[in-house]
C-alpha positions as CSV (number, residue, x, y, z in Angstrom):
1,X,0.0,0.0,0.0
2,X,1.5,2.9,-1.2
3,X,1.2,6.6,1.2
4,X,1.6,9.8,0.3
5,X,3.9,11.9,2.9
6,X,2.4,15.4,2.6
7,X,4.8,16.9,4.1
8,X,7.2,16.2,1.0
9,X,8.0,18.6,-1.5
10,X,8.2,22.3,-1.5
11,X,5.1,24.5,-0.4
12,X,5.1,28.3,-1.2
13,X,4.4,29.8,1.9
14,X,4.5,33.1,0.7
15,X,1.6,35.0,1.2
16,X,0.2,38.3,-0.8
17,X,-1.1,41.0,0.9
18,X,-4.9,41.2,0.4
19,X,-5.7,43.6,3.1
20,X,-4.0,46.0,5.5
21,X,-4.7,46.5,9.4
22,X,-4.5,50.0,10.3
23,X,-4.1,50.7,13.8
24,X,-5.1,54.7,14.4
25,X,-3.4,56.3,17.7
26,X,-4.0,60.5,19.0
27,X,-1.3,62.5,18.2
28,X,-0.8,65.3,21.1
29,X,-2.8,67.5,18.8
30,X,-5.3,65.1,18.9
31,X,-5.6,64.9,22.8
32,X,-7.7,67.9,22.9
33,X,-10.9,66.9,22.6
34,X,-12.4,70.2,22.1
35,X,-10.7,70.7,19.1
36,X,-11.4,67.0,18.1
37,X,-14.9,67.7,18.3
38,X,-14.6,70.7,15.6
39,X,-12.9,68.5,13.3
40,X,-15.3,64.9,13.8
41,X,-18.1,67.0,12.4
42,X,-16.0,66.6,8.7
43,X,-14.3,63.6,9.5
44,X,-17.7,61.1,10.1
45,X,-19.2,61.3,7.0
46,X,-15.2,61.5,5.2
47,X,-14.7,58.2,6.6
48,X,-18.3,56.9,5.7
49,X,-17.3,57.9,2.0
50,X,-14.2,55.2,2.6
51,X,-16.2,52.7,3.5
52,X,-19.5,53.0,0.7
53,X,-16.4,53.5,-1.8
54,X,-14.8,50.0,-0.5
55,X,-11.8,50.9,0.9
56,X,-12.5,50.9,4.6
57,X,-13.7,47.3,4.9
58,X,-14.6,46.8,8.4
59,X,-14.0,49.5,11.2
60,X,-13.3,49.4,14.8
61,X,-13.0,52.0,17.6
62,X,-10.2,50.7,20.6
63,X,-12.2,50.3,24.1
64,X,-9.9,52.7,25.5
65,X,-10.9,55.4,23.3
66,X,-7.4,55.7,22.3
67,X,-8.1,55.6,18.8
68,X,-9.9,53.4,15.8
69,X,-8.8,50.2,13.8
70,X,-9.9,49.5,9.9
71,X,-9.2,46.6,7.9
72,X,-8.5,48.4,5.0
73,X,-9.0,46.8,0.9
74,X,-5.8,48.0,-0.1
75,X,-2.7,46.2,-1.0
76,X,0.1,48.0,0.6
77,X,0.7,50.6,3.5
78,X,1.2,53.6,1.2
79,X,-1.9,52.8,-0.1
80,X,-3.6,53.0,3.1
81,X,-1.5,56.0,4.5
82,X,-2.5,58.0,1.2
83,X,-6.1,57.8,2.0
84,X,-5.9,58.0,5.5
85,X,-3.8,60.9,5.4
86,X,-6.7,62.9,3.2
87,X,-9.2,62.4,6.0
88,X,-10.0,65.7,8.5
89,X,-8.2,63.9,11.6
90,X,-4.4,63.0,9.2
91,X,-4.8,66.4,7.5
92,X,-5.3,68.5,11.2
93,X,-2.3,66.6,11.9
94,X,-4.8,64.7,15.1
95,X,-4.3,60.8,14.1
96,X,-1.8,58.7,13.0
97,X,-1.2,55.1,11.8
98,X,0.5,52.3,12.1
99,X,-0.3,49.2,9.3
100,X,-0.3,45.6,9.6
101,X,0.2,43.7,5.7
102,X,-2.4,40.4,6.3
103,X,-2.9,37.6,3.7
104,X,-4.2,34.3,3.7
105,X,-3.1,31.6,5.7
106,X,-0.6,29.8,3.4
107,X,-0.2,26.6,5.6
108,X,-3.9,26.1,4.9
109,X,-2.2,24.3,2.0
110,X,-1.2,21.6,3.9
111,X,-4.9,20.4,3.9
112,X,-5.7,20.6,0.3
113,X,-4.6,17.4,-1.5
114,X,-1.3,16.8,-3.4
Protein backbone atom coordinates (compact mmCIF):
# COMPACT_ATOMS: atom_id res chain seq x y z
CA UNK A 1 0.00 0.00 0.00
CA UNK A 2 1.51 2.86 -1.18
CA UNK A 3 1.19 6.65 1.24
CA UNK A 4 1.60 9.78 0.31
CA UNK A 5 3.94 11.93 2.85
CA UNK A 6 2.43 15.41 2.57
CA UNK A 7 4.81 16.87 4.13
CA UNK A 8 7.21 16.16 1.00
CA UNK A 9 8.00 18.60 -1.47
CA UNK A 10 8.21 22.25 -1.48
CA UNK A 11 5.14 24.53 -0.40
CA UNK A 12 5.07 28.31 -1.23
CA UNK A 13 4.40 29.78 1.91
CA UNK A 14 4.54 33.05 0.70
CA UNK A 15 1.56 34.95 1.19
CA UNK A 16 0.20 38.34 -0.77
CA UNK A 17 -1.14 41.03 0.86
CA UNK A 18 -4.89 41.22 0.38
CA UNK A 19 -5.70 43.56 3.13
CA UNK A 20 -4.00 46.04 5.52
CA UNK A 21 -4.65 46.51 9.44
CA UNK A 22 -4.52 50.04 10.35
CA UNK A 23 -4.11 50.68 13.76
CA UNK A 24 -5.06 54.71 14.35
CA UNK A 25 -3.44 56.32 17.67
CA UNK A 26 -4.00 60.48 19.02
CA UNK A 27 -1.30 62.53 18.20
CA UNK A 28 -0.75 65.32 21.13
CA UNK A 29 -2.76 67.48 18.80
CA UNK A 30 -5.32 65.09 18.91
CA UNK A 31 -5.59 64.87 22.76
CA UNK A 32 -7.74 67.89 22.90
CA UNK A 33 -10.95 66.94 22.63
CA UNK A 34 -12.42 70.21 22.13
CA UNK A 35 -10.67 70.69 19.14
CA UNK A 36 -11.44 67.03 18.07
CA UNK A 37 -14.89 67.70 18.30
CA UNK A 38 -14.57 70.75 15.62
CA UNK A 39 -12.95 68.53 13.29
CA UNK A 40 -15.32 64.91 13.80
CA UNK A 41 -18.12 67.03 12.38
CA UNK A 42 -16.03 66.58 8.73
CA UNK A 43 -14.34 63.56 9.54
CA UNK A 44 -17.69 61.13 10.06
CA UNK A 45 -19.18 61.30 7.02
CA UNK A 46 -15.23 61.45 5.16
CA UNK A 47 -14.71 58.22 6.59
CA UNK A 48 -18.34 56.92 5.70
CA UNK A 49 -17.26 57.89 2.04
CA UNK A 50 -14.23 55.22 2.60
CA UNK A 51 -16.18 52.66 3.51
CA UNK A 52 -19.47 53.00 0.71
CA UNK A 53 -16.39 53.48 -1.84
CA UNK A 54 -14.81 50.01 -0.46
CA UNK A 55 -11.79 50.87 0.91
CA UNK A 56 -12.49 50.86 4.58
CA UNK A 57 -13.67 47.32 4.93
CA UNK A 58 -14.62 46.77 8.38
CA UNK A 59 -13.96 49.46 11.17
CA UNK A 60 -13.28 49.43 14.79
CA UNK A 61 -13.04 52.02 17.64
CA UNK A 62 -10.24 50.70 20.62
CA UNK A 63 -12.20 50.29 24.06
CA UNK A 64 -9.89 52.67 25.53
CA UNK A 65 -10.95 55.37 23.32
CA UNK A 66 -7.42 55.72 22.28
CA UNK A 67 -8.05 55.62 18.82
CA UNK A 68 -9.92 53.45 15.77
CA UNK A 69 -8.82 50.16 13.75
CA UNK A 70 -9.94 49.48 9.95
CA UNK A 71 -9.24 46.59 7.92
CA UNK A 72 -8.55 48.38 4.97
CA UNK A 73 -9.01 46.78 0.95
CA UNK A 74 -5.80 48.05 -0.07
CA UNK A 75 -2.66 46.23 -0.95
CA UNK A 76 0.07 47.97 0.64
CA UNK A 77 0.73 50.58 3.45
CA UNK A 78 1.20 53.59 1.24
CA UNK A 79 -1.91 52.83 -0.13
CA UNK A 80 -3.64 53.01 3.05
CA UNK A 81 -1.52 55.97 4.47
CA UNK A 82 -2.47 57.99 1.25
CA UNK A 83 -6.14 57.75 1.97
CA UNK A 84 -5.87 57.97 5.51
CA UNK A 85 -3.75 60.94 5.36
CA UNK A 86 -6.65 62.88 3.23
CA UNK A 87 -9.20 62.43 6.05
CA UNK A 88 -9.98 65.66 8.47
CA UNK A 89 -8.22 63.89 11.62
CA UNK A 90 -4.41 63.04 9.21
CA UNK A 91 -4.84 66.36 7.51
CA UNK A 92 -5.26 68.46 11.16
CA UNK A 93 -2.31 66.61 11.87
CA UNK A 94 -4.77 64.69 15.11
CA UNK A 95 -4.29 60.80 14.11
CA UNK A 96 -1.79 58.74 12.96
CA UNK A 97 -1.24 55.07 11.77
CA UNK A 98 0.53 52.26 12.14
CA UNK A 99 -0.33 49.22 9.31
CA UNK A 100 -0.28 45.65 9.57
CA UNK A 101 0.17 43.66 5.73
CA UNK A 102 -2.43 40.37 6.32
CA UNK A 103 -2.92 37.56 3.67
CA UNK A 104 -4.18 34.31 3.69
CA UNK A 105 -3.08 31.65 5.65
CA UNK A 106 -0.61 29.75 3.44
CA UNK A 107 -0.15 26.62 5.64
CA UNK A 108 -3.89 26.08 4.90
CA UNK A 109 -2.22 24.28 2.01
CA UNK A 110 -1.19 21.63 3.88
CA UNK A 111 -4.90 20.44 3.88
CA UNK A 112 -5.66 20.58 0.29
CA UNK A 113 -4.57 17.35 -1.51
CA UNK A 114 -1.30 16.80 -3.41
Amino acid sequence: METTNHMAGPFDMTAPTTKMLAIGRWTEKGLDRAARFIVMKEEVPATVNLYLTGAIEQWYIKPDLSGVVFIMNVTSAEAAHELLEKLPLGVAGMMVFDFISLGPITPLRFLLPQ
